[in-house]
N, C-alpha and C positions, 0 to 999 in steps of 0.2 A: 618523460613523465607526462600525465594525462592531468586536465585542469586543473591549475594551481585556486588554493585556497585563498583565502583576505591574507590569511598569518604571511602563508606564501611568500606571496607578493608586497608585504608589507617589510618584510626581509629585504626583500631583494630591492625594496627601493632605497635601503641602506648602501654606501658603499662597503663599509666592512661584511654587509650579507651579503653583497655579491661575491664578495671571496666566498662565504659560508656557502653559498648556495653551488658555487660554480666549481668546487670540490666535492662537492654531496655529489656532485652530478657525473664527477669524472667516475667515484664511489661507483654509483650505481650502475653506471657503464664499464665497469670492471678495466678501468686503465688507473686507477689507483688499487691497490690490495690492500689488504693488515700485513705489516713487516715492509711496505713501500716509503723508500726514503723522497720527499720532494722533493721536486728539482727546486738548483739554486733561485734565493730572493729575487734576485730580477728577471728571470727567466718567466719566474706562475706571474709577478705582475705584469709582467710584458703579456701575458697567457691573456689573462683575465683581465687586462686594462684596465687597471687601479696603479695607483702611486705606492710603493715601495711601505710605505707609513700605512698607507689604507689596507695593504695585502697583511702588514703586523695585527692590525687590531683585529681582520676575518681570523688569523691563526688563533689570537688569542681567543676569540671566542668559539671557536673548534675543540682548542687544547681543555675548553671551560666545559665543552657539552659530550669530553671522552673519546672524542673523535681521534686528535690527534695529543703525542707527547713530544718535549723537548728532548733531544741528549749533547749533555755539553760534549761539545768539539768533535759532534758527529754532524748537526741537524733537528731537521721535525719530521717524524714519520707519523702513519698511518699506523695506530696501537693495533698492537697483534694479537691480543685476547678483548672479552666484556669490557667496556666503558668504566674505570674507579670511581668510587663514590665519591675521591678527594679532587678528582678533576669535575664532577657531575654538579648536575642541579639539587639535588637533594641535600647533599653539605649546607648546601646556603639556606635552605627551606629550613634545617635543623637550626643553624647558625642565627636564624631569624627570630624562631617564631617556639625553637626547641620539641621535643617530643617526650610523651608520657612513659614511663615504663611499660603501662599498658597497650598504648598504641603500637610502641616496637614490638613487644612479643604477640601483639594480634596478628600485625602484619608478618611476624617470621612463621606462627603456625600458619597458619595460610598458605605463604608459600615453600615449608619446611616440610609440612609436613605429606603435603601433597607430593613434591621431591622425591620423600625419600621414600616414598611407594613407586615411581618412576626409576629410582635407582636401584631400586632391589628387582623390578624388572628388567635393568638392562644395559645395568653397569659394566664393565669389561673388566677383564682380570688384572687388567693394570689399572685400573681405577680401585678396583678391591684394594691392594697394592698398595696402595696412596693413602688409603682412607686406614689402612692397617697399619702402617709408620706414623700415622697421627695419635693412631691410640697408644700403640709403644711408647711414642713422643711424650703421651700423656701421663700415663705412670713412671716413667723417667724424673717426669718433675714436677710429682706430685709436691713436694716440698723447695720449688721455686713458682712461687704464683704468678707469675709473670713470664716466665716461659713455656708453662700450663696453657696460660690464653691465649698463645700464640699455636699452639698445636688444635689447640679447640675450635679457634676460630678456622683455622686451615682445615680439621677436619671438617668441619660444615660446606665450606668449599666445594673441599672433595665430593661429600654427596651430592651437593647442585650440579658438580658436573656432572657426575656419572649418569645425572636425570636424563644425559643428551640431548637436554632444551637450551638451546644458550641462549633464548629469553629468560626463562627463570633461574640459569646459571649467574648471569648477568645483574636479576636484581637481589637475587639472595648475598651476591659479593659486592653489592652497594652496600646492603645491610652490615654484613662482614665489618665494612671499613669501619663503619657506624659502630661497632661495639666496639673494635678494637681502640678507635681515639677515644672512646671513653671509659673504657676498661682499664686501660693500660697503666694508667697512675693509680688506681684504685685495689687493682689486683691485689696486692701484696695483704690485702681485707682480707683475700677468700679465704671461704672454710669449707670443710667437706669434698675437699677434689679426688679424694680417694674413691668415696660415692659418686662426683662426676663421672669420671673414668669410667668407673665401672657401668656405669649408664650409654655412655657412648659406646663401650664396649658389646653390649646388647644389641645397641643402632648396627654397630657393621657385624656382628654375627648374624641376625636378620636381615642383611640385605644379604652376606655372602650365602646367605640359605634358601635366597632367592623367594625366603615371605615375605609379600606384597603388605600384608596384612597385620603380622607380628611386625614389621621395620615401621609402617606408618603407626602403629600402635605407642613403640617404643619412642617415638622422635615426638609423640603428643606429650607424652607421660613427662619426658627430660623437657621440654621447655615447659612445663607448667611449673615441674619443680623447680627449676630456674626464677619462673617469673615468680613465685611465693617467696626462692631467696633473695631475688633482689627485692622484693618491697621491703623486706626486713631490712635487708642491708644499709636501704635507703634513709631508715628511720622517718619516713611522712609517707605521706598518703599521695599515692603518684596524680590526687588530679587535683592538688595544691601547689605540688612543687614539680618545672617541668624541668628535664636534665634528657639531652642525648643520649640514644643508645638502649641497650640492653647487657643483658648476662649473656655471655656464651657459655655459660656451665653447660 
């Protein structure tokens, strides 16, 4: 890497960022991958000359910024897709300081629906695929709200990927996490998932039709209707009362 910044350097004269930093680095020199098991606890602090305690706190703040996951009675690997929201920085940003109705679905058209004009240019067949068992998914259970929002949230997924950005795959599945912890107890409210459905259904027949234009149209339309149902939903006014998350209708 080429001059480090104040932030930089302000890390690394942590001992726990010198673990952060001296794994970002193996990262970036590609002797760490996504799907790489660490080598054993004493082995990276012997690596990186820290104490065995100081090499825990660098993981945990890896594990905290998406980088890496635990598995019991495997290890800590190097995460093999996008960073989760539930390990990210944003959690806590929400956790803090919460978000408007408004502000999630500003932020999801933005990056939604910019998507899913990148997905209906250049989705793969088996991304079509995915994002069509989500909608099956959908009318399946129209009449379990809660297993509704799980295909919902999945299909939105699907189009982030299919954008073949996995920056904006990445933060749209931050978002994801974001509705679904606050969705998930509340679901069993919704109404109208038969019109969801039918709305998402629109979204992936415009992208498998390869309009750019129709699919960004159609992904405007469903989150505005969204966002009109959740202010109702909500019963106040989202810039009184703040609450995590969004609708994935």
């Amino acid at each position: 890497m080429t001059g480090k910044t104040s932030g930089d350097r302000s890390t690394a004269n942590t001992v726990g960022g010198k673990v952060v930093e001296y794994v970002l680095k193996m990262i970036e020199a590609g002797r760490l991958r996504p799907g790489d098991r660490l080598p054993p606890e004493r082995d990276l602090a012997d690596q990186v000359g820290v104490s065995r305690a100081s090499l825990r706190s660098g993981i945990r703040s890896l594990q905290a910024m998406g980088v890496m996951e635990a598995r019991q009675g495997s290890g800590t690997y190097i995460v093999a897709g996008p960073p989760r929201l539930g390990e990210g920085p944003l959690r806590f940003l929400a956790a803090l300081h919460g978000f408007t109705h408004e502000e999630m679905f500003e932020a999801r058209a933005v990056l939604e629906v910019g998507g899913t004009y990148l997905a209906a240019a250049k989705a793969t067949p088996e991304q079509m695929a995915a994002m069509a068992d989500e909608v099956a998914g959908m009318f399946a259970s129209i009449d379990n709200p809660r297993e509704y929002l799980l295909h919902d949230v999945q299909f939105h997924r699907a189009v982030a990927a299919a954008s073949q950005n996995p920056v904006l795959a990445t933060l749209v599945d931050t978002l994801a996490q974001l509705v679904w912890e606050s969705r998930r107890e509340t679901a069993v409210h919704s109404t109208s998932l038969k019109e969801s459905a039918e709305m998402h259904r629109r979204i992936y027949r415009a992208i498998r039709a390869r309009d750019v234009e129709r699919a960004r149209r159609e992904m405007a339309e469903h989150l505005e209707r969204a966002r009109r149902a959740q202010s109702g939903e909500s019963g106040s006014s989202p810039t009184r009362r703040r609450r995590r998350g969004g609708d994935a209708q």
